[in-house]
TIROTI-798998 format. One line per field, with one value per atom (N, C-alpha, C): residue number from 0; atom name; y, x, z. Coordinates in Angstrom, 2 decimals, padded with zeros to 5 digits. Layout:
BEGIN
marza	c(NUM,...) .
mise	c(CA,...) .
Y	c(Y,...) .
X	c(X,...) .
Z	c(Z,...) .
END
This chain:
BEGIN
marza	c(0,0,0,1,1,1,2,2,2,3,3,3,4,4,4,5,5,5,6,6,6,7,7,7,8,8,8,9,9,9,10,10,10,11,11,11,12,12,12,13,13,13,14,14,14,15,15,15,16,16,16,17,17,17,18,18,18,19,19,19,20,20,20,21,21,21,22,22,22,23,23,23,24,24,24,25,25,25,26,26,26,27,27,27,28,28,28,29,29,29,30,30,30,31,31,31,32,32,32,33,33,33,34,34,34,35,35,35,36,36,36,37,37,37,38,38,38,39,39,39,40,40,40,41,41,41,42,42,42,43,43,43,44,44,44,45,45,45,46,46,46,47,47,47,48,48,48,49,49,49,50,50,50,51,51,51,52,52,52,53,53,53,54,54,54,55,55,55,56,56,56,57,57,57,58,58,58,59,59,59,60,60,60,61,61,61,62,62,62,63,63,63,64,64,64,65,65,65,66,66,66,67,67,67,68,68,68,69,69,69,70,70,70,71,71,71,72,72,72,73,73,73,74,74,74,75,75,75,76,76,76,77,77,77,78,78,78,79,79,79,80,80,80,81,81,81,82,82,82,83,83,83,84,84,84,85,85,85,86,86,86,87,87,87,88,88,88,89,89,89,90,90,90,91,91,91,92,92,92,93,93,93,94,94,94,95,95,95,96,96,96,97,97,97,98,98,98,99,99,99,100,100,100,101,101,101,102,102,102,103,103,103,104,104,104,105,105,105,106,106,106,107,107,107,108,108,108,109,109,109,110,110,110,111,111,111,112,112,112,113,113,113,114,114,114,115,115,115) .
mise	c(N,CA,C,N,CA,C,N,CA,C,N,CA,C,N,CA,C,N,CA,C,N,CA,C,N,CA,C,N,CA,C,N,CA,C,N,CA,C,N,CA,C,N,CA,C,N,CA,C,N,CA,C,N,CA,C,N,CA,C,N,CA,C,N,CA,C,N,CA,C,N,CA,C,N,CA,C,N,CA,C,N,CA,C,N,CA,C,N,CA,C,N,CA,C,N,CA,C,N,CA,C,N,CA,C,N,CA,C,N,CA,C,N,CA,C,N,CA,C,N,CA,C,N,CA,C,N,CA,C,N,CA,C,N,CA,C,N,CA,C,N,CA,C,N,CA,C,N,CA,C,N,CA,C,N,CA,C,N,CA,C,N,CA,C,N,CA,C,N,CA,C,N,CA,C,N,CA,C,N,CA,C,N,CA,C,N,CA,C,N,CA,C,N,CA,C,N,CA,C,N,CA,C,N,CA,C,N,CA,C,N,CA,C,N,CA,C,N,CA,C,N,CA,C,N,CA,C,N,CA,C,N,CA,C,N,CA,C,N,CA,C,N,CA,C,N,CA,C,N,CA,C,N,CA,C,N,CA,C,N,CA,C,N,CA,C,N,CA,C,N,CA,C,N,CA,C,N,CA,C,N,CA,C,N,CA,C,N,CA,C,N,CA,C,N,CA,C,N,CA,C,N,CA,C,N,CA,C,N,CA,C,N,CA,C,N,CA,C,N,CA,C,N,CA,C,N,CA,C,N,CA,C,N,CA,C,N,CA,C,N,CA,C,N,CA,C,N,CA,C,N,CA,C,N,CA,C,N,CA,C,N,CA,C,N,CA,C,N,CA,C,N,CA,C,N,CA,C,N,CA,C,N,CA,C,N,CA,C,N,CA,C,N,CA,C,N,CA,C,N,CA,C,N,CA,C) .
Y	c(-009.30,-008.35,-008.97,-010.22,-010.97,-011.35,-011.32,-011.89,-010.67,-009.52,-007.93,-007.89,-007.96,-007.44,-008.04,-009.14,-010.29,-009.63,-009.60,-009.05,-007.57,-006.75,-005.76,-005.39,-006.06,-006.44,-007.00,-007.78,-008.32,-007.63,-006.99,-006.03,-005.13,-004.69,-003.79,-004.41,-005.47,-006.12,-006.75,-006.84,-006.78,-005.50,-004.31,-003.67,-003.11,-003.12,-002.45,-003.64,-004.79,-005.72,-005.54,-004.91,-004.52,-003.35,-001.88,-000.76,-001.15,-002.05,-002.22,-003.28,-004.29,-004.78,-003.78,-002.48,-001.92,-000.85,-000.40,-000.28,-000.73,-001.99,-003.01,-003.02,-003.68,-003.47,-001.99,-001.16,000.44,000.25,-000.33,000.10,-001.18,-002.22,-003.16,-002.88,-002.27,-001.61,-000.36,000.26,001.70,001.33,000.85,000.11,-001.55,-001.78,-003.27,-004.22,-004.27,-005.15,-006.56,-007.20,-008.74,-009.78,-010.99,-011.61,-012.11,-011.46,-011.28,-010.46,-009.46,-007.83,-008.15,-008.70,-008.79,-009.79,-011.26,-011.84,-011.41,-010.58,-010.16,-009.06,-008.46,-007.36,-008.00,-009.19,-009.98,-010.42,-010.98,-011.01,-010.43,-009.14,-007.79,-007.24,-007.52,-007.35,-008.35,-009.35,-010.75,-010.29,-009.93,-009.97,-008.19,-007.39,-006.04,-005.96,-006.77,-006.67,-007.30,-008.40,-009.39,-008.59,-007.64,-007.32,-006.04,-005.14,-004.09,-004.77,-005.69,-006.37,-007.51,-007.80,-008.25,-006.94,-005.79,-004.64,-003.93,-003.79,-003.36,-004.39,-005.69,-006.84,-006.85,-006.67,-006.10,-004.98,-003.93,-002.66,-003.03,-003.17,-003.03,-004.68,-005.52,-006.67,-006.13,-005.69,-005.66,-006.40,-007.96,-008.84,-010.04,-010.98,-012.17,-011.60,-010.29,-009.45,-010.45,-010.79,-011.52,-012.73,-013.50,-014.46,-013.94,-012.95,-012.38,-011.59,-011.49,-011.07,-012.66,-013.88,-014.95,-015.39,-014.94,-015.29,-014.55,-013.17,-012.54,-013.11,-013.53,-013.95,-015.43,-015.95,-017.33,-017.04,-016.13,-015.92,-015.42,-014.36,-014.11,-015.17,-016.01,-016.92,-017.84,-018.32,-019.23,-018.66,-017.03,-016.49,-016.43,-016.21,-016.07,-017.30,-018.67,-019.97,-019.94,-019.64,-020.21,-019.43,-017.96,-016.99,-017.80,-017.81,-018.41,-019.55,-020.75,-021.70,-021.52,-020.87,-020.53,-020.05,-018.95,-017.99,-019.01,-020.21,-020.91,-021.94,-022.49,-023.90,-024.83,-025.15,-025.96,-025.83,-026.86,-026.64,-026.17,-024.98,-025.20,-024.09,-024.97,-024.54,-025.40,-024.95,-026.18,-026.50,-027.33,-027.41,-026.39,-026.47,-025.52,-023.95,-023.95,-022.39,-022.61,-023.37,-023.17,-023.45,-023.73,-023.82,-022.40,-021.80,-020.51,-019.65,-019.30,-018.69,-018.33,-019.57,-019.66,-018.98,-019.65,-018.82,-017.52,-016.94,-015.35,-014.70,-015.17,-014.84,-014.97,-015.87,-016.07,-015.05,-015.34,-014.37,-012.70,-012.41,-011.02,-010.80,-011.76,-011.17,-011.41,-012.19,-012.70,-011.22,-010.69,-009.67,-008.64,-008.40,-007.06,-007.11,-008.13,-008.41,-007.85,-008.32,-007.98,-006.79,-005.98,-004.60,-003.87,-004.21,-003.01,-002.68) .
X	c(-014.54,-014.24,-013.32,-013.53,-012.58,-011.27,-011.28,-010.07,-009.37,-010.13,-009.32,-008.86,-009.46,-009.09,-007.84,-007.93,-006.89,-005.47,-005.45,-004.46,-004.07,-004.69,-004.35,-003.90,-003.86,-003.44,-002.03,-002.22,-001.08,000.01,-000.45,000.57,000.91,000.50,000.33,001.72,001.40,002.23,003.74,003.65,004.86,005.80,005.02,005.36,006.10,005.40,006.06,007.45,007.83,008.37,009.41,009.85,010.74,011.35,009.86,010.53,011.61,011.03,011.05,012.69,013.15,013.88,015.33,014.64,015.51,016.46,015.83,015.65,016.95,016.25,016.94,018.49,018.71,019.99,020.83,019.88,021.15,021.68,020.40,021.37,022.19,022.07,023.54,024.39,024.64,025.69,026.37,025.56,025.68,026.31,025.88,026.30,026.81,026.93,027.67,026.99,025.83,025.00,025.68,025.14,025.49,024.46,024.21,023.16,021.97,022.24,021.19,019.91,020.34,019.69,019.08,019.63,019.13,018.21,018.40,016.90,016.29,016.33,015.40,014.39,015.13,014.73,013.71,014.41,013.30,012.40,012.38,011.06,010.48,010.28,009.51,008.79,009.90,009.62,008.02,008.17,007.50,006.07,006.36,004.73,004.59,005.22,004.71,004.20,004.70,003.78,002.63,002.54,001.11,000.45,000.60,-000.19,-000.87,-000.24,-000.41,-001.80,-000.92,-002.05,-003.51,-002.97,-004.39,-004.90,-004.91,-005.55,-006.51,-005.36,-006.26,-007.25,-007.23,-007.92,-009.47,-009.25,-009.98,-010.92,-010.47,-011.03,-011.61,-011.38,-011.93,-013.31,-012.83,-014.39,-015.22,-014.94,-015.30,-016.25,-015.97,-017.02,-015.94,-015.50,-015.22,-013.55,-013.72,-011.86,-011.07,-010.96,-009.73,-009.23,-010.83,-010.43,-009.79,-010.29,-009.60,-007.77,-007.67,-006.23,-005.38,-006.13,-005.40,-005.20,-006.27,-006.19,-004.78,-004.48,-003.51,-002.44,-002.13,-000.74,-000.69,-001.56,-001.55,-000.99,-001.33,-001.01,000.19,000.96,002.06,003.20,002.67,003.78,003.55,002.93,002.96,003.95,003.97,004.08,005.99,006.15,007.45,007.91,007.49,008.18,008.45,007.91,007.91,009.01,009.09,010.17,011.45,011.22,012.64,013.06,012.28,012.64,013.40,012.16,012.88,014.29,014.74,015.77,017.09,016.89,017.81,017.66,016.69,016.67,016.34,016.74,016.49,015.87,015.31,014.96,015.73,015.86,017.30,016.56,015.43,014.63,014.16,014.94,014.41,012.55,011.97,010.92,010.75,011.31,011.56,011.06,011.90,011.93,010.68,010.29,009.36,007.74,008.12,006.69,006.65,007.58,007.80,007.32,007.82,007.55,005.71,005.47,004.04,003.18,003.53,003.08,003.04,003.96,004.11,003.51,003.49,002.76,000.89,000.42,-000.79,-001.17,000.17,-000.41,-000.11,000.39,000.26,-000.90,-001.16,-002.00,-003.72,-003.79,-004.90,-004.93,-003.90,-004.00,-004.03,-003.87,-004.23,-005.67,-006.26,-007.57,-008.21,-007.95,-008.75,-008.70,-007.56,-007.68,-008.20,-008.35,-009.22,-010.57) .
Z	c(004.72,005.77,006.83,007.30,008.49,007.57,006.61,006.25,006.24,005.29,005.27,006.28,007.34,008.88,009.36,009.50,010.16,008.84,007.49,006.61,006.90,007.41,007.76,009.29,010.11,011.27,011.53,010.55,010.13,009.56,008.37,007.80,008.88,010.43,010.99,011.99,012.27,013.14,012.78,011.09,010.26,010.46,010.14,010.11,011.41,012.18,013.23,014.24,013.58,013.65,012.55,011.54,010.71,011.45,011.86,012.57,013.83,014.59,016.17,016.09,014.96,014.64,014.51,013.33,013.25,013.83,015.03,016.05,017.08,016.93,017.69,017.04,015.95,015.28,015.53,015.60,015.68,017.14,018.11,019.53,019.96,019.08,019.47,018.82,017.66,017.26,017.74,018.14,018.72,020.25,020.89,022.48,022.74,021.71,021.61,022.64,022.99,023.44,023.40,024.73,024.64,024.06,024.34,023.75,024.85,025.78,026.28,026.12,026.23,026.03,024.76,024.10,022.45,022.10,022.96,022.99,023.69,024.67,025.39,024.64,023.74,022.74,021.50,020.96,020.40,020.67,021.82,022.89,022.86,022.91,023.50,021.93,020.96,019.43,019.22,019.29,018.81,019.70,020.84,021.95,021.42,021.54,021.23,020.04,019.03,017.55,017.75,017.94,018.41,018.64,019.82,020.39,019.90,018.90,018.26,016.76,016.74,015.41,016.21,017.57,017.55,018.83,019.05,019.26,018.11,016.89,015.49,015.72,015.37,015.36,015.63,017.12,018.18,017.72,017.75,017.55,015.67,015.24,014.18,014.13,014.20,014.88,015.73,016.74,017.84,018.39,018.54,018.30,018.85,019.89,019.96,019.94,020.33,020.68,020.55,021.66,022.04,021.18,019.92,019.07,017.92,017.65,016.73,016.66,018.01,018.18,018.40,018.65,018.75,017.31,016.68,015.19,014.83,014.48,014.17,014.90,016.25,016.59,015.82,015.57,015.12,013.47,012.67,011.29,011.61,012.57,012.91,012.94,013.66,013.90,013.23,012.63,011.53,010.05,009.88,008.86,009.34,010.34,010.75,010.89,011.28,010.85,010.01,008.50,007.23,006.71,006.97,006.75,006.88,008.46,009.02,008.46,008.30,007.38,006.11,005.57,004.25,003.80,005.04,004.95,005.79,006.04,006.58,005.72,004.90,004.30,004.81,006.51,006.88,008.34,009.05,010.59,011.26,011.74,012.74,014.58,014.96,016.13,016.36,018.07,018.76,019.10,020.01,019.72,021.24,022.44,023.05,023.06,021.77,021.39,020.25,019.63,018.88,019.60,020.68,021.33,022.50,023.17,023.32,022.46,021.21,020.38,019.91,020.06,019.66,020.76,021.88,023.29,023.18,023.01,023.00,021.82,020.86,019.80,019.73,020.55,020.47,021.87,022.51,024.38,024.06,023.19,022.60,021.92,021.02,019.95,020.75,021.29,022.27,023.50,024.24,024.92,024.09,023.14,022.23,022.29,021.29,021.52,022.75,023.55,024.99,025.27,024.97,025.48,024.43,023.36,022.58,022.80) .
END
């Protein structure tokens, strides 16, 4: 059951991280966005999914909330290193940005938790 949960949370937070991406891609094309606006947009992508998958998280345990939505940002961003790796071959993030990253991913998925 905890594993279903945390996998379906997940798929939840994928998902709406492909929608929310794509999204993203029509209105920098559509308005020629700079690169600001656009990490800022990934930003908002990365903590708004977290937080959508550790809410499910949440609501469906309902038991230790908030560990369970840290759990899901933690499978999040672990699952999106390995992507990114993969799809580049090699390291190419800084530790900077890879310790950011993790932050926002565990502080989404940890505040989903809490509010369900």
């Amino acid at each position: 059951m905890k594993t279903k949960t945390v996998l379906r949370s997940l798929f939840l937070a994928y998902g709406l991280t492909g929608v929310c991406l794509l999204l993203l891609a029509f209105l920098v094309f559509q308005f020629d966005l700079g690169l600001a606006p656009v990490s800022a947009g990934i930003v908002a992508v990365y903590v708004i999914s977290c937080l959508a998958g550790g809410f499910m998280a949440g609501k469906i345990m309902r038991k230790d909330k908030y560990f369970w939505g840290i759990l899901v940002g933690l499978a999040y961003f672990i699952l999106l290193v390995l992507v990114s790796f993969a799809a580049e071959g090699k390291w190419d993030m800084s530790f900077q940005h890879l310790l950011t990253t993790f932050c926002m991913c565990l502080g989404g998925g940890a505040l989903g938790g809490m509010l369900a």
